[in-house]
C-alpha positions in Angstrom: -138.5 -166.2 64.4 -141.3 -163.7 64.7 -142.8 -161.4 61.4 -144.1 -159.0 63.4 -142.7 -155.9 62.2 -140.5 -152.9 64.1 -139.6 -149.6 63.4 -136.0 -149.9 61.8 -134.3 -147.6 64.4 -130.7 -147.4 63.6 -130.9 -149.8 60.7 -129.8 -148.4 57.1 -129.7 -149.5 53.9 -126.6 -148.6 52.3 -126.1 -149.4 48.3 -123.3 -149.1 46.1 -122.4 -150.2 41.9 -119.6 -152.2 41.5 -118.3 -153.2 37.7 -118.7 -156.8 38.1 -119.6 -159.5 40.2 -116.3 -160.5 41.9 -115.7 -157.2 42.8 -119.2 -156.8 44.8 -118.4 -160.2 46.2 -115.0 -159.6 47.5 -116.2 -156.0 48.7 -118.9 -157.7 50.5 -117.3 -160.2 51.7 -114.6 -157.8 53.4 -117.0 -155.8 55.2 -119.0 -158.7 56.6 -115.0 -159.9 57.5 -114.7 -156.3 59.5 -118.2 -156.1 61.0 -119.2 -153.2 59.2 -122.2 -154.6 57.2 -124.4 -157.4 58.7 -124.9 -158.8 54.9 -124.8 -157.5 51.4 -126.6 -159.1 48.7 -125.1 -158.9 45.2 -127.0 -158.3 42.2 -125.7 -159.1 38.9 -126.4 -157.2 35.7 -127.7 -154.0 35.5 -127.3 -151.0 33.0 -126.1 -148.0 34.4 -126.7 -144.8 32.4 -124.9 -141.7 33.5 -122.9 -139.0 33.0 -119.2 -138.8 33.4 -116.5 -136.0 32.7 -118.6 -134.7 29.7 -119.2 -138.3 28.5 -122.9 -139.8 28.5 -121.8 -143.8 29.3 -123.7 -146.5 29.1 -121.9 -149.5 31.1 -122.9 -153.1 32.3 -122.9 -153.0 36.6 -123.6 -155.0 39.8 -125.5 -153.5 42.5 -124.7 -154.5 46.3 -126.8 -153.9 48.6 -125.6 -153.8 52.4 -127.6 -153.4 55.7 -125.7 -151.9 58.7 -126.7 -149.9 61.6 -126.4 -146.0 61.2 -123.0 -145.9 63.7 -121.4 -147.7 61.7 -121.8 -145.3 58.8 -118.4 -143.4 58.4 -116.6 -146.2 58.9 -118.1 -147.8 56.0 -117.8 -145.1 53.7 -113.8 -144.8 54.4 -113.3 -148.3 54.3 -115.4 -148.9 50.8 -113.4 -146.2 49.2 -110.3 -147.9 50.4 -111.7 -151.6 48.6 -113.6 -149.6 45.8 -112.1 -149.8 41.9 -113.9 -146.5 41.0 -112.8 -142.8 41.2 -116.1 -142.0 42.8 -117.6 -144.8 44.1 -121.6 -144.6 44.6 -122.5 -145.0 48.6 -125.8 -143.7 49.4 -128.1 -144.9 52.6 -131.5 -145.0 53.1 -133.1 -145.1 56.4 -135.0 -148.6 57.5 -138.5 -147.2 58.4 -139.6 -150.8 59.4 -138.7 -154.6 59.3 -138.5 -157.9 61.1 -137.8 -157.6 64.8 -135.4 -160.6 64.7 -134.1 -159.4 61.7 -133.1 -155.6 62.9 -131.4 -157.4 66.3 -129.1 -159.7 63.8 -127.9 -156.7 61.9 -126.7 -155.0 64.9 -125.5 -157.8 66.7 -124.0 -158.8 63.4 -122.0 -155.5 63.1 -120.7 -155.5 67.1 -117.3 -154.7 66.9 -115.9 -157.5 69.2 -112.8 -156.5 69.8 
């Protein structure tokens, strides 16, 4: 597999907080099921300080991360309000400005709707 970097083309990074680890697994484990993220890495305990309705909370979360290329965008967004627990569940995407050729070619071949 080569290092050599690439410019990210369609490639994002798409994150979301879940409220606990099963939940980000089975999430993630769905989309990579339905071809609409390549992979999503959980991570376990974090803090998440925020405002909501009035209310300054302060609650334990999991972030997943998932990589997916930028067609695939809407699709994920519906479908991970559809498996999310929250009211408003947190999606934002940020563009890949570089990374591993090899590795940019598996996430969209990864996320090829096959049938």
């Amino acid at each position: 597999m080569s290092g050599a970097l690439e410019p990210g083309g369609s490639v994002r990074l798409a994150l979301t907080t879940c409220p606990d680890e099963s939940t980000a697994r089975r999430i993630a484990r769905t989309l990579v099921e339905e071809r609409l993220i390549a992979c999503g890495n959980v991570v376990p305990e974090l803090t998440s300080i925020y405002r909501w309705q009035g209310v300054i909370e302060e609650t334990g979360e999991c972030l997943l991360l998932m990589k997916t290329p930028a067609g695939r965008l809407g699709a994920l967004a519906e479908r991970l309000a559809a498996l999310h627990p929250y009211e408003v569940p947190e999606l934002l995407v940020l563009e890949v400005e570089q990374g591993a050729g090899a590795y940019l070619r598996w996430v969209l071949e990864e996320t090829t709707d096959l049938s």
